[in-house]
mmCIF file of the N, C-alpha and C atoms, coordinates in Angstrom:
data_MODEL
# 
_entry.id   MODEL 
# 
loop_
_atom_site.group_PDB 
_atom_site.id 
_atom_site.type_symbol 
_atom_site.label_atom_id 
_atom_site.label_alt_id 
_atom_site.label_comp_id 
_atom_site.label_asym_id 
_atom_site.label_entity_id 
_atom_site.label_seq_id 
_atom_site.pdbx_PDB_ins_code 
_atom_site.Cartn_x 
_atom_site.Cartn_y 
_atom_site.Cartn_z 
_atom_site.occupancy 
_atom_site.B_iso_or_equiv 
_atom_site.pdbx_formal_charge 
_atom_site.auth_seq_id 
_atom_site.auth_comp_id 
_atom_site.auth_asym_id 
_atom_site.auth_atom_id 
_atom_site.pdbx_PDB_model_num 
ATOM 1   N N  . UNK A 1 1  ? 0.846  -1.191 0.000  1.00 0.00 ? 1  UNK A N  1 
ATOM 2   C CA . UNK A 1 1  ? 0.000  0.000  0.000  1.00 0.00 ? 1  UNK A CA 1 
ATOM 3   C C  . UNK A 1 1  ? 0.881  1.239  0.000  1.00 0.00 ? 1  UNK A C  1 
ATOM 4   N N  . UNK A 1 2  ? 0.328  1.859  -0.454 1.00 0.00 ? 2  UNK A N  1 
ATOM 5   C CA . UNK A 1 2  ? 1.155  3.611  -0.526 1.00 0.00 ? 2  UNK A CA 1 
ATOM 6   C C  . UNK A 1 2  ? -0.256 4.694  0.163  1.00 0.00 ? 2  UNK A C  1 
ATOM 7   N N  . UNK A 1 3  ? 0.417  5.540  0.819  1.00 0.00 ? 3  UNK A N  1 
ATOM 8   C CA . UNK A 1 3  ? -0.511 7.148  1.218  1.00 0.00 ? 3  UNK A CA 1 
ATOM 9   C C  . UNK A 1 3  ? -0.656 7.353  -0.356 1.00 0.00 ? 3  UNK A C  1 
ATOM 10  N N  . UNK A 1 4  ? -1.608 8.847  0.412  1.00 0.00 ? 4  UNK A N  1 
ATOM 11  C CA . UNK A 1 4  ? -1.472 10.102 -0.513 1.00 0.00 ? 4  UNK A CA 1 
ATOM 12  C C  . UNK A 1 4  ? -2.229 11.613 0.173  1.00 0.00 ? 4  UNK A C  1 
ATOM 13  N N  . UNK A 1 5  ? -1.448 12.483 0.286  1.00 0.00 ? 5  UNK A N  1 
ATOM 14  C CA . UNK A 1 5  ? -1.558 13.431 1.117  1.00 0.00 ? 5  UNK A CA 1 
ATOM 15  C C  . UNK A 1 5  ? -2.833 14.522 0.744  1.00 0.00 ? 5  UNK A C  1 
ATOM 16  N N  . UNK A 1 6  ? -4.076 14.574 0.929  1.00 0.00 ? 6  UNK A N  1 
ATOM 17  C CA . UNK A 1 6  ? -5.151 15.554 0.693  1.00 0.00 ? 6  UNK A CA 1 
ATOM 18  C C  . UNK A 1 6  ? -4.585 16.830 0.294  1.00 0.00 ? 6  UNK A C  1 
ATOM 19  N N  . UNK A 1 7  ? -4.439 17.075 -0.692 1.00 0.00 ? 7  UNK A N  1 
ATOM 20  C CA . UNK A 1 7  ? -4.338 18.753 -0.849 1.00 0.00 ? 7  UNK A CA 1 
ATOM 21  C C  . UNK A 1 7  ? -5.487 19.437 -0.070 1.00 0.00 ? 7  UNK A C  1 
ATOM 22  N N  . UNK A 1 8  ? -6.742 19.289 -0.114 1.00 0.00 ? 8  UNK A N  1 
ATOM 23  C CA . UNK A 1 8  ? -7.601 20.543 0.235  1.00 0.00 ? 8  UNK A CA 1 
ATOM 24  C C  . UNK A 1 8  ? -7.537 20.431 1.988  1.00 0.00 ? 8  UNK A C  1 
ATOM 25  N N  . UNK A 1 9  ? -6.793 19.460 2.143  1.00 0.00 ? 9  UNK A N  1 
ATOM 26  C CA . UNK A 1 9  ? -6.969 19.689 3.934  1.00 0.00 ? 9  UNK A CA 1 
ATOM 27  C C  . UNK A 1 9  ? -5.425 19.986 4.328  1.00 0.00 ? 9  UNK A C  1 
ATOM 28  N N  . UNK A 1 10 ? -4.408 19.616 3.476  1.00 0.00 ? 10 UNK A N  1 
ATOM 29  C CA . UNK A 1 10 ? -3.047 19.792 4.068  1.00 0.00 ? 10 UNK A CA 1 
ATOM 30  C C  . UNK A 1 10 ? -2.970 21.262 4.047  1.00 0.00 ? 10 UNK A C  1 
ATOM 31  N N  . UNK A 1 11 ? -2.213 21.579 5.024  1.00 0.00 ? 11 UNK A N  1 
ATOM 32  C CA . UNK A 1 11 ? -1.858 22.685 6.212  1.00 0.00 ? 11 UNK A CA 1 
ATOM 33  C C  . UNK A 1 11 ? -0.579 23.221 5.542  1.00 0.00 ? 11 UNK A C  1 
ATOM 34  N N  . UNK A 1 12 ? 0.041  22.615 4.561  1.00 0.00 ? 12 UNK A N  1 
ATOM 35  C CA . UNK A 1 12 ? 1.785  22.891 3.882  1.00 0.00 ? 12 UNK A CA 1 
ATOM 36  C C  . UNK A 1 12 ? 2.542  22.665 5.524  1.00 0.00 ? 12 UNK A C  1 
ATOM 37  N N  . UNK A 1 13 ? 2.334  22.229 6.669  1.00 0.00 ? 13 UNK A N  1 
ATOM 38  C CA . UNK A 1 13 ? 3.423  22.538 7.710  1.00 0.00 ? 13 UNK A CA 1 
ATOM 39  C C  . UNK A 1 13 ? 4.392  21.989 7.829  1.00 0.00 ? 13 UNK A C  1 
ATOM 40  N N  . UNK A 1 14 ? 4.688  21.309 6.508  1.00 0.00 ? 14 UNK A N  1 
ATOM 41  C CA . UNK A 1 14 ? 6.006  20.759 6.514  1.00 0.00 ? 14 UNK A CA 1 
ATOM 42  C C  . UNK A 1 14 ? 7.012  19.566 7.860  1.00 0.00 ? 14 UNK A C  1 
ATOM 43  N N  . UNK A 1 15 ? 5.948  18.687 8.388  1.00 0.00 ? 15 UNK A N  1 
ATOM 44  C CA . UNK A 1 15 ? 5.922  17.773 9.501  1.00 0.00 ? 15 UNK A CA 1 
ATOM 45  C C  . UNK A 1 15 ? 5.979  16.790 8.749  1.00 0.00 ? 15 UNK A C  1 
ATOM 46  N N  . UNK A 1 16 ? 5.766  16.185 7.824  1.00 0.00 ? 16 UNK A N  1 
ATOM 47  C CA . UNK A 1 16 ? 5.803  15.038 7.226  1.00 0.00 ? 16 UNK A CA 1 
ATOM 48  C C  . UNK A 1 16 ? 7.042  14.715 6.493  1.00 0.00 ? 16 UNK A C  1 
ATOM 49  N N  . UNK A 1 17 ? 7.205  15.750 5.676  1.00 0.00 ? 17 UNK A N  1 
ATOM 50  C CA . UNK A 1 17 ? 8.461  15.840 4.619  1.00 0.00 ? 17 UNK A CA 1 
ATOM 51  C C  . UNK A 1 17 ? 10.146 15.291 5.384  1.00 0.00 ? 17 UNK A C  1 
ATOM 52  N N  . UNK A 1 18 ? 10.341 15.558 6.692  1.00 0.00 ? 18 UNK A N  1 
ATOM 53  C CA . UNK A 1 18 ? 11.582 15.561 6.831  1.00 0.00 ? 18 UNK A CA 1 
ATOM 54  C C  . UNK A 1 18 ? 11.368 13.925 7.650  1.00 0.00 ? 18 UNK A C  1 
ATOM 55  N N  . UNK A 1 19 ? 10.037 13.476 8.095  1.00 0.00 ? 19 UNK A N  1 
ATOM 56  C CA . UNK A 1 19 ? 10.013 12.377 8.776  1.00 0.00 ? 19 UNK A CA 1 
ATOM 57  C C  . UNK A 1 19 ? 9.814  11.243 7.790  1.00 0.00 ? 19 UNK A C  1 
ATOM 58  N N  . UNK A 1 20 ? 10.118 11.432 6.514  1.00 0.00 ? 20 UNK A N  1 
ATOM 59  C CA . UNK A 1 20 ? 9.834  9.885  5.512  1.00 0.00 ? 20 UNK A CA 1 
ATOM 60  C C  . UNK A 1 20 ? 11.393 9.388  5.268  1.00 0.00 ? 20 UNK A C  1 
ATOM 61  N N  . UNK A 1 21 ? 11.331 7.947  5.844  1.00 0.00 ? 21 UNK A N  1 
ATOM 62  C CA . UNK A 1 21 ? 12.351 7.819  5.559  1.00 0.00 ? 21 UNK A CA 1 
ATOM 63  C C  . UNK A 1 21 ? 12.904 7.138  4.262  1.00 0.00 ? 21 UNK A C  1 
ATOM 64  N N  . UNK A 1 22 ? 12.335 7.524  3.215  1.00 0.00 ? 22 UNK A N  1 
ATOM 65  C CA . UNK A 1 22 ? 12.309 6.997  1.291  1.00 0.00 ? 22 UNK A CA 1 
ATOM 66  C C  . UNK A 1 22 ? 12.321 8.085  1.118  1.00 0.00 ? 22 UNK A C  1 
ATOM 67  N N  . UNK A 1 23 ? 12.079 9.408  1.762  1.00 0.00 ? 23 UNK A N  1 
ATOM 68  C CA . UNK A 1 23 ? 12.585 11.154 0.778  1.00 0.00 ? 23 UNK A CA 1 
ATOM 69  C C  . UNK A 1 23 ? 11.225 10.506 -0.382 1.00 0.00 ? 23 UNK A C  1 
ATOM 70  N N  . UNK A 1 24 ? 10.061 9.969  0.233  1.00 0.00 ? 24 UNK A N  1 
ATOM 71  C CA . UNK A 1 24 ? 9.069  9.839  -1.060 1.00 0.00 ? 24 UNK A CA 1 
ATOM 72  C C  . UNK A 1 24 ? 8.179  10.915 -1.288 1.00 0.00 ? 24 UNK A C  1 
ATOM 73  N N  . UNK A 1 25 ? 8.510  12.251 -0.275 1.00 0.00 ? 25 UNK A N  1 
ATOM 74  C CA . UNK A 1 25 ? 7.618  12.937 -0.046 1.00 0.00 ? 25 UNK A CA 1 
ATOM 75  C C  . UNK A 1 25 ? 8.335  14.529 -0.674 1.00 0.00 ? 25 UNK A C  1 
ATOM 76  N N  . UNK A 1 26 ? 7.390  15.074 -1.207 1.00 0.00 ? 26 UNK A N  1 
ATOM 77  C CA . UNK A 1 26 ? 7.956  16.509 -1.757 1.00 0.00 ? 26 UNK A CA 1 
ATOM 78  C C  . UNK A 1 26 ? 7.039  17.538 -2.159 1.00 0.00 ? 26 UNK A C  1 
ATOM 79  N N  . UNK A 1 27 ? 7.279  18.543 -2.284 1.00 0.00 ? 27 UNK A N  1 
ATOM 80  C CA . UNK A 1 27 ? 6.497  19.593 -2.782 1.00 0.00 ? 27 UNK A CA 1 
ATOM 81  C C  . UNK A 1 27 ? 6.606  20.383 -4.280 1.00 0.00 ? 27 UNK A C  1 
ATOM 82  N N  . UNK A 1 28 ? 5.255  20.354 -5.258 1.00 0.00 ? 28 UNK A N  1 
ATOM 83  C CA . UNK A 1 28 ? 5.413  20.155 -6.419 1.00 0.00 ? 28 UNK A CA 1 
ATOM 84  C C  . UNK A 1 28 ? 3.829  21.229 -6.576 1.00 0.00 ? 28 UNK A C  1 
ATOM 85  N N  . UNK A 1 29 ? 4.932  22.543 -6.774 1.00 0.00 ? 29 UNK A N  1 
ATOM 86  C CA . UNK A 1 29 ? 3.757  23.983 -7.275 1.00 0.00 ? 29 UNK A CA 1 
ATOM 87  C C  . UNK A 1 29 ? 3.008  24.376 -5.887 1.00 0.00 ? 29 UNK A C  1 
ATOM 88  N N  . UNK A 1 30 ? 3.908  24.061 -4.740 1.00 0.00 ? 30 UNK A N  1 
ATOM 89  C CA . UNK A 1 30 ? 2.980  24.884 -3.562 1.00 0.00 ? 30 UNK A CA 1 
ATOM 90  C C  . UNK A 1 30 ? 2.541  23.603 -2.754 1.00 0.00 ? 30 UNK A C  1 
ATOM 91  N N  . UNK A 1 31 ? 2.196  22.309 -3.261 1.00 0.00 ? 31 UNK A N  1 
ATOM 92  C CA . UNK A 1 31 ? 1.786  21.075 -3.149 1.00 0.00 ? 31 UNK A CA 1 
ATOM 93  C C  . UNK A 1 31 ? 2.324  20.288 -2.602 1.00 0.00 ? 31 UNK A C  1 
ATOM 94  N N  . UNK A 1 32 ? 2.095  19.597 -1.150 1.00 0.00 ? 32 UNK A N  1 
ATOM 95  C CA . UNK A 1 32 ? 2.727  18.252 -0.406 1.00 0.00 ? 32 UNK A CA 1 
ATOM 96  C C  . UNK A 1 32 ? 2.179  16.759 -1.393 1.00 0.00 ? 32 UNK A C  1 
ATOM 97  N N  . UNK A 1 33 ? 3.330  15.661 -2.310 1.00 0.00 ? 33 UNK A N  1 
ATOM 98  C CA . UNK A 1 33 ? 2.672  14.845 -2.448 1.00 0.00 ? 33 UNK A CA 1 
ATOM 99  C C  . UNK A 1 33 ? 4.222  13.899 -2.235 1.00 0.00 ? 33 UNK A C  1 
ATOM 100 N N  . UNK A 1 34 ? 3.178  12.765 -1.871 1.00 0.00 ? 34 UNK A N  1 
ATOM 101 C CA . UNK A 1 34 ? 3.898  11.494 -1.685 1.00 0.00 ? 34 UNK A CA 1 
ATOM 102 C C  . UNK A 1 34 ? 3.956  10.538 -3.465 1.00 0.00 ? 34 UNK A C  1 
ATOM 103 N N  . UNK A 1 35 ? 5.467  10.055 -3.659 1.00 0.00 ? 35 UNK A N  1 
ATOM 104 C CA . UNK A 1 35 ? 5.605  9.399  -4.781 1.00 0.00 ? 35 UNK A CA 1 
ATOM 105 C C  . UNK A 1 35 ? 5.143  8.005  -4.283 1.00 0.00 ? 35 UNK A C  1 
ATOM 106 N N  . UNK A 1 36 ? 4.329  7.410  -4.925 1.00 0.00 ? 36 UNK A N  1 
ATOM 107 C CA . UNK A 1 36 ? 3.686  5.935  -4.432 1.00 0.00 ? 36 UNK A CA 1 
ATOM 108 C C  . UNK A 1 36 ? 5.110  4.680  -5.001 1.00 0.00 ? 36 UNK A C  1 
ATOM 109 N N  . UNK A 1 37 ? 5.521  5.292  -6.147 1.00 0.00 ? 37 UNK A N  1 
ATOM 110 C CA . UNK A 1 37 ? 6.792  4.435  -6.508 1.00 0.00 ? 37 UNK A CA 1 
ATOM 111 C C  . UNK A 1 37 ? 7.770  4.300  -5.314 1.00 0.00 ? 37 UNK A C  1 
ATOM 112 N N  . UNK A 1 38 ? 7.851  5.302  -4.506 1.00 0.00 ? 38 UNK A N  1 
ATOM 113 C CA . UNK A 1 38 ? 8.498  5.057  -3.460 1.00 0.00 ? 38 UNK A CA 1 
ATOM 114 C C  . UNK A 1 38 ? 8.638  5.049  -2.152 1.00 0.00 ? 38 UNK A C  1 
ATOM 115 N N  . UNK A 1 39 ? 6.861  5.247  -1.482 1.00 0.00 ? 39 UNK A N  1 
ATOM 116 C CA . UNK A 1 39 ? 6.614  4.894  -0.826 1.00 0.00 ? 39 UNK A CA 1 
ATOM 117 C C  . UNK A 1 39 ? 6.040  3.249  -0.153 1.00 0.00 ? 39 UNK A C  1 
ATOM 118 N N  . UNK A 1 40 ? 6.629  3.272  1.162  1.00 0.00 ? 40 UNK A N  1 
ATOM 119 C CA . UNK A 1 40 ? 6.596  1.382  1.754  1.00 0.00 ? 40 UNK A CA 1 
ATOM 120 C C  . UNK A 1 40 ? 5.722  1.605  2.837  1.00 0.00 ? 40 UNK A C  1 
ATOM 121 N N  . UNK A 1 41 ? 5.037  2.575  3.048  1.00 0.00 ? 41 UNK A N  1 
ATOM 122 C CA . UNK A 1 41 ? 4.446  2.664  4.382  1.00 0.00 ? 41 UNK A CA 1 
ATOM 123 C C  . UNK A 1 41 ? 5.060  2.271  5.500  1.00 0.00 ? 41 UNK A C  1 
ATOM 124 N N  . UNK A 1 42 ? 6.195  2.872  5.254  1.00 0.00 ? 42 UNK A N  1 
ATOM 125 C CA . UNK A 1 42 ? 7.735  2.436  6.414  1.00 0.00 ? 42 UNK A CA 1 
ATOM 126 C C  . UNK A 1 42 ? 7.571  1.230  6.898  1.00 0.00 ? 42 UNK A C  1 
ATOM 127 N N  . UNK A 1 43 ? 6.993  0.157  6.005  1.00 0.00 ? 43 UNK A N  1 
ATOM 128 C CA . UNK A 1 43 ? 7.240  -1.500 6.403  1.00 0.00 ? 43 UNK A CA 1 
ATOM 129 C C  . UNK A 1 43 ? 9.046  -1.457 6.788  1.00 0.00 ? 43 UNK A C  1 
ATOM 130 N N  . UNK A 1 44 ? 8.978  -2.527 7.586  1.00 0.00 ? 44 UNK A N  1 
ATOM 131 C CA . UNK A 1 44 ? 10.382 -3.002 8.024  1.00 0.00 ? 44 UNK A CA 1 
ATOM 132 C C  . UNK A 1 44 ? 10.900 -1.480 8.546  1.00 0.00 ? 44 UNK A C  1 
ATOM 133 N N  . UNK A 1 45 ? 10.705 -0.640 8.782  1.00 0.00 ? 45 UNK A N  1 
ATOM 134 C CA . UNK A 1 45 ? 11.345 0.739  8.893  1.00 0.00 ? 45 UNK A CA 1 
ATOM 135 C C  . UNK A 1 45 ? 10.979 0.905  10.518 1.00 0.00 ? 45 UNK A C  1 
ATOM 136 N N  . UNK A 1 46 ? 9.324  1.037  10.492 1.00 0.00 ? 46 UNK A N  1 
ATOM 137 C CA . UNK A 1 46 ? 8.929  1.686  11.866 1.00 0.00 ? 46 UNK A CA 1 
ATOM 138 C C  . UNK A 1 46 ? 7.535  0.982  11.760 1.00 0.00 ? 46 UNK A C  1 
ATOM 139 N N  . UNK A 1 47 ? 6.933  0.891  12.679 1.00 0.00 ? 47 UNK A N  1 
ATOM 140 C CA . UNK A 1 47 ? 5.800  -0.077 12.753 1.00 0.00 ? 47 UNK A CA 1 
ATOM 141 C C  . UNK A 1 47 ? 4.225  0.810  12.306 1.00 0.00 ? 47 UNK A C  1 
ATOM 142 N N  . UNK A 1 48 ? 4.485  2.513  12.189 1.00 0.00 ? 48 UNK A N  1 
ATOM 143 C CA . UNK A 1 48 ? 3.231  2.796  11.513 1.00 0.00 ? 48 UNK A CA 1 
ATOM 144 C C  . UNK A 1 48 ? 4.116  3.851  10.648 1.00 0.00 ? 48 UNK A C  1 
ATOM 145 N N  . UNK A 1 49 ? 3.053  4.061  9.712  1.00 0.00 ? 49 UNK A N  1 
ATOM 146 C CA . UNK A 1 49 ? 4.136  5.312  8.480  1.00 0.00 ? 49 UNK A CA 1 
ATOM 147 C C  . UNK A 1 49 ? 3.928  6.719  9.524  1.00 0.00 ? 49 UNK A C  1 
ATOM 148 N N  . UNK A 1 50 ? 5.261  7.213  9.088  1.00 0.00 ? 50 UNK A N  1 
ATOM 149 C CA . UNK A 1 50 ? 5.450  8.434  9.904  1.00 0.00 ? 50 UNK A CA 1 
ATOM 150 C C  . UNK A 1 50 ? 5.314  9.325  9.386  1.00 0.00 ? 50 UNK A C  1 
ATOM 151 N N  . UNK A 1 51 ? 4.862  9.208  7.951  1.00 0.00 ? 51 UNK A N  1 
ATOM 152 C CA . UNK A 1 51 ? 4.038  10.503 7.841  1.00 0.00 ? 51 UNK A CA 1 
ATOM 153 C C  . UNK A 1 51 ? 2.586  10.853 8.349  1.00 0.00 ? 51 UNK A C  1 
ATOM 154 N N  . UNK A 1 52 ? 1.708  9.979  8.724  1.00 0.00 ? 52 UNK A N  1 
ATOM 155 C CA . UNK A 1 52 ? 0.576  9.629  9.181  1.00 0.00 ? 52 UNK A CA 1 
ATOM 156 C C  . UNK A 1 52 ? 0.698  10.154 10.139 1.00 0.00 ? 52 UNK A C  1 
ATOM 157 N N  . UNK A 1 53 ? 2.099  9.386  11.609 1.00 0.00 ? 53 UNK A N  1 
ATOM 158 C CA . UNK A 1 53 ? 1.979  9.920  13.082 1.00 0.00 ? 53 UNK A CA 1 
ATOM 159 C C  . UNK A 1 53 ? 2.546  11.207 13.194 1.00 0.00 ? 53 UNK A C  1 
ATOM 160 N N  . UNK A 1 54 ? 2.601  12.065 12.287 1.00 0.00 ? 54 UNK A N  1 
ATOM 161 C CA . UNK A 1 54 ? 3.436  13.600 12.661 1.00 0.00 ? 54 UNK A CA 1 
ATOM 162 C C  . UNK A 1 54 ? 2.322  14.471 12.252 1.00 0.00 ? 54 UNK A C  1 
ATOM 163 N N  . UNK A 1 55 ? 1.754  14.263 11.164 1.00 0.00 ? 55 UNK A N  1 
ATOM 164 C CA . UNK A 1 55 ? 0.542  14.715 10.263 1.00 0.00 ? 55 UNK A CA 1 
ATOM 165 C C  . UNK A 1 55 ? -0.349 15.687 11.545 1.00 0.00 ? 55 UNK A C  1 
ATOM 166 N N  . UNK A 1 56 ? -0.656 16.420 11.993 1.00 0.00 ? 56 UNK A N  1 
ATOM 167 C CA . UNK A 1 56 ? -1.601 17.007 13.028 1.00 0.00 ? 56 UNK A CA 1 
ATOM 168 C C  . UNK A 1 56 ? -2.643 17.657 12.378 1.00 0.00 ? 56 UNK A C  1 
ATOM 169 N N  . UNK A 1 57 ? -2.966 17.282 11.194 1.00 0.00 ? 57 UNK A N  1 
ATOM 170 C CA . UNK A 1 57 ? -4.214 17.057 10.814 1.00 0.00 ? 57 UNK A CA 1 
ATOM 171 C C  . UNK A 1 57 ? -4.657 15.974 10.328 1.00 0.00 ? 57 UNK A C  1 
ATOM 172 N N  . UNK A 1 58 ? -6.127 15.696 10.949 1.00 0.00 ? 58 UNK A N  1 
ATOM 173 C CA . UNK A 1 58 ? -6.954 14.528 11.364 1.00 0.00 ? 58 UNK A CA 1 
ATOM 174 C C  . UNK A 1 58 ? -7.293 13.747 9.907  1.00 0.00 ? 58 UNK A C  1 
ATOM 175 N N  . UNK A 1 59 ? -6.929 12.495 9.327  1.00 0.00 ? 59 UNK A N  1 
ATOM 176 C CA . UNK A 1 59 ? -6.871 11.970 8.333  1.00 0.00 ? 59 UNK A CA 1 
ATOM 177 C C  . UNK A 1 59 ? -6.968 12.747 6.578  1.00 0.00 ? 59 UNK A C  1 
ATOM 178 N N  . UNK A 1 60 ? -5.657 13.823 7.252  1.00 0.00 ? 60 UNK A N  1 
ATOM 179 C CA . UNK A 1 60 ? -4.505 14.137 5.739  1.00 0.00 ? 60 UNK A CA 1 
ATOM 180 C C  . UNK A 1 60 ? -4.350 13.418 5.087  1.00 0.00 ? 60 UNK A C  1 
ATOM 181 N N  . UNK A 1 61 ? -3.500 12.567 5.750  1.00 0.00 ? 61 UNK A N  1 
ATOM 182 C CA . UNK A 1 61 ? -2.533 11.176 4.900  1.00 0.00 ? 61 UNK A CA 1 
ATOM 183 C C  . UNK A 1 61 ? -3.304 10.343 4.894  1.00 0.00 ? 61 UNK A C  1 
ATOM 184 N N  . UNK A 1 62 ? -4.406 9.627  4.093  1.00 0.00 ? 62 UNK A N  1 
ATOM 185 C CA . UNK A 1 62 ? -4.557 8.661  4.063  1.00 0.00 ? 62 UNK A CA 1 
ATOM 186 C C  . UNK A 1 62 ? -4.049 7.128  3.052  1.00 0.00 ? 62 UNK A C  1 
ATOM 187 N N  . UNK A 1 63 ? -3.970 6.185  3.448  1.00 0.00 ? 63 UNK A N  1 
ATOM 188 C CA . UNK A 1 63 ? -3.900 4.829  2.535  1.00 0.00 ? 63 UNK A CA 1 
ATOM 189 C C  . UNK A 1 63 ? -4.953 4.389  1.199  1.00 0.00 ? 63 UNK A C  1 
ATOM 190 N N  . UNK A 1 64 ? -4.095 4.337  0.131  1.00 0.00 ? 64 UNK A N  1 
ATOM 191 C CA . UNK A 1 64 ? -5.027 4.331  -0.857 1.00 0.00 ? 64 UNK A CA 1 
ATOM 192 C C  . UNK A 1 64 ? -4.511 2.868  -1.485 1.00 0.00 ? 64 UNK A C  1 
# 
């Protein structure tokens, strides 16, 4: 499974971006998005994706 970050609810606060540890995450025209090619949902990494647990808005990131 891969995220994908809501534009109309993301906040831009930049909490997610520095906590992925695949750098799958970037900003593209003002825009937070996650590359699904290289996102693992930090399997083997950390036991929930950390862009999800930093996210402080209430289902941003969701699993698609």
């Amino acid at each position: 499974m891969t995220h994908k970050i809501n534009t109309e609810t993301c906040t831009g606060c930049d909490a997610c971006q520095p906590e992925c540890p695949n750098v799958a995450i970037s900003v593209k025209k003002g825009v937070y998005i996650i590359n699904a090619t290289k996102c693992t949902d930090c399997e083997g990494q950390f036991d929930d994706p950390q862009c999800v647990a930093v996210c402080p808005v209430d289902d941003c990131i969701t699993e698609v």
